[in-house]
C-alpha positions as CSV (number, residue, x, y, z in Angstrom):
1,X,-39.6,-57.9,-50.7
2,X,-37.8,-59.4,-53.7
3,X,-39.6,-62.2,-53.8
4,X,-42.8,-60.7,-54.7
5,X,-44.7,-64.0,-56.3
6,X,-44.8,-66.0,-53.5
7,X,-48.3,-65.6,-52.8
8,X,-49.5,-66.4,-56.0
9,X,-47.2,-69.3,-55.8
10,X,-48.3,-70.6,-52.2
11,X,-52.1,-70.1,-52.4
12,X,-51.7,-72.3,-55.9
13,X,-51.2,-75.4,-53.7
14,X,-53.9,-77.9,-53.4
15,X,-55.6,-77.3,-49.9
16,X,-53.7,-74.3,-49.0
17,X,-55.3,-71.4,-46.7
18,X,-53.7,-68.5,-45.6
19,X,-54.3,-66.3,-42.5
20,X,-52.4,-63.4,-40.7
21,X,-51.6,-64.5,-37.1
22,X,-51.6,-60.8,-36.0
23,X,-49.9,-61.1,-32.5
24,X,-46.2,-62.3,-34.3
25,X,-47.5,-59.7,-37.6
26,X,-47.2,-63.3,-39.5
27,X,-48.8,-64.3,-43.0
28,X,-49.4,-67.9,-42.8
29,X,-49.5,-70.5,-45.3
30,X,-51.5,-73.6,-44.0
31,X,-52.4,-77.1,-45.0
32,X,-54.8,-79.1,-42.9
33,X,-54.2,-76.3,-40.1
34,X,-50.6,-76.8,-40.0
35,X,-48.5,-74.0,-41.3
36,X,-45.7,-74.9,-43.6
37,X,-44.6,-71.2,-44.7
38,X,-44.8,-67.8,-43.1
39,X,-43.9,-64.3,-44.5
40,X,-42.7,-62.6,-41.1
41,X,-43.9,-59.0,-41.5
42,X,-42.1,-55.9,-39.8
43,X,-44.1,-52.6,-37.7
44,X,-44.6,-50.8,-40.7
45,X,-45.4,-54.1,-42.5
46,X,-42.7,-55.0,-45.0
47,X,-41.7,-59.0,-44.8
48,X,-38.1,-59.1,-43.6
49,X,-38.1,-62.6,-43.4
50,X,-39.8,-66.0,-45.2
51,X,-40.0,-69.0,-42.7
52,X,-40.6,-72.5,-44.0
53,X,-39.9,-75.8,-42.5
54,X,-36.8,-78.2,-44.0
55,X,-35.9,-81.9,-42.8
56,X,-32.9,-81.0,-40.3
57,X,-29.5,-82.1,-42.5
58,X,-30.9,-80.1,-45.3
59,X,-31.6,-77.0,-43.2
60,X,-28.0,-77.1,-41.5
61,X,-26.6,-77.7,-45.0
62,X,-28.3,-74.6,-46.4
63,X,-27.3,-72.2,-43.5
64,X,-23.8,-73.3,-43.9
65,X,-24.0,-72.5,-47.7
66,X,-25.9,-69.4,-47.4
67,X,-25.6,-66.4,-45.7
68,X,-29.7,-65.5,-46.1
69,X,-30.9,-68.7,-44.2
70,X,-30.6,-68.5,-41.0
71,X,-32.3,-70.6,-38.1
72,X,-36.1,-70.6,-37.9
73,X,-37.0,-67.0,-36.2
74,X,-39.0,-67.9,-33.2
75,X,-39.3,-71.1,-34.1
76,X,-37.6,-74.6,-34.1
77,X,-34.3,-73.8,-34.6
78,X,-33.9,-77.6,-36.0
79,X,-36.5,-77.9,-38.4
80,X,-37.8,-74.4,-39.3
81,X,-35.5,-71.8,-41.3
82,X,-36.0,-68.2,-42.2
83,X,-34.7,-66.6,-45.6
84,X,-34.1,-62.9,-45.2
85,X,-37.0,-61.2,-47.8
86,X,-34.3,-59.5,-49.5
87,X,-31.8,-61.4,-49.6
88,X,-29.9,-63.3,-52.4
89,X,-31.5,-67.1,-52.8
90,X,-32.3,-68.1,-56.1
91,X,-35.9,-68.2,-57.0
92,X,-35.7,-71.5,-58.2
93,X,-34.3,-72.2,-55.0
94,X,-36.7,-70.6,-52.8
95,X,-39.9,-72.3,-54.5
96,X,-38.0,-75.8,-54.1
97,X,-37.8,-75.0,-50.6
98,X,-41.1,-74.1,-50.3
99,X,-42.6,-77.2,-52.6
100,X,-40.1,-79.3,-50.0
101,X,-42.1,-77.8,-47.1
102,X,-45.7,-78.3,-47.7
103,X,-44.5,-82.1,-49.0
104,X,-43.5,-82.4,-45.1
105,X,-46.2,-80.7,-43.6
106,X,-48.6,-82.7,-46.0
107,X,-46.7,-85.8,-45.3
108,X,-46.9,-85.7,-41.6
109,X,-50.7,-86.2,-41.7
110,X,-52.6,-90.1,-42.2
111,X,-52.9,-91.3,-45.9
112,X,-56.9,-90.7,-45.3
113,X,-56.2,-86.9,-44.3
114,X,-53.5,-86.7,-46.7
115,X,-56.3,-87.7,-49.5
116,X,-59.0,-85.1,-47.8
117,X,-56.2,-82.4,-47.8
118,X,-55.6,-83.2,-51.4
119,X,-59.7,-83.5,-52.9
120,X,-58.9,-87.3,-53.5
121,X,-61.6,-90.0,-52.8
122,X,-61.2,-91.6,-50.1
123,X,-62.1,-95.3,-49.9
């Protein structure tokens, strides 16, 4: 995979955990339960394909501009992309797509889980 810091730069996040979901061969990156990236692994292993969640303008924008994102595999095709692991997106790119992500996921939760999540008093 050519993106070979992503773990390091996923498991940095504040509340992140990470599992494998081993029927899909998927290495999940959660926050509050909810996964907001996934490294989609092949038979013998090797990630062929980064999934991550995008508001649904942005994603269509981005698979028109792109060539390497493609509609979320097995997923919701309107909200949840995949980036081929070898393909040609930026880095930059990739981890503002990936910071863009968990700010969704994280987002979708209350202000009170949102603060939980993040190790912030709550009052």
């Amino acid at each position: 995979m050519k993106y070979v810091w992503i773990d390091e730069y996923l498991r940095k996040k504040t509340g992140v955990t990470k599992d494998l979901q081993k029927d899909w061969n998927w290495i999940r990156y959660k926050i509050g339960n909810k996964m907001f990236a996934a490294i989609c692994l092949d038979e013998n292993d090797k990630p062929y394909y980064i999934t991550l969640k995008l508001e649904p303008v942005e994603g269509d924008f981005l698979r028109q501009q792109f060539e390497d994102i493609i509609p979320g595999y097995y997923m919701n095709k309107m909200h949840w992309n995949s980036i081929k692991a070898d393909g040609n997106i930026p880095d930059d790119l990739l981890k503002t797509l990936l910071d863009k992500s968990y700010q969704l996921v994280l987002g979708g939760f209350s202000k009170k889980k949102q603060r939980e999540i993040l190790g912030k008093i709550v009052e």
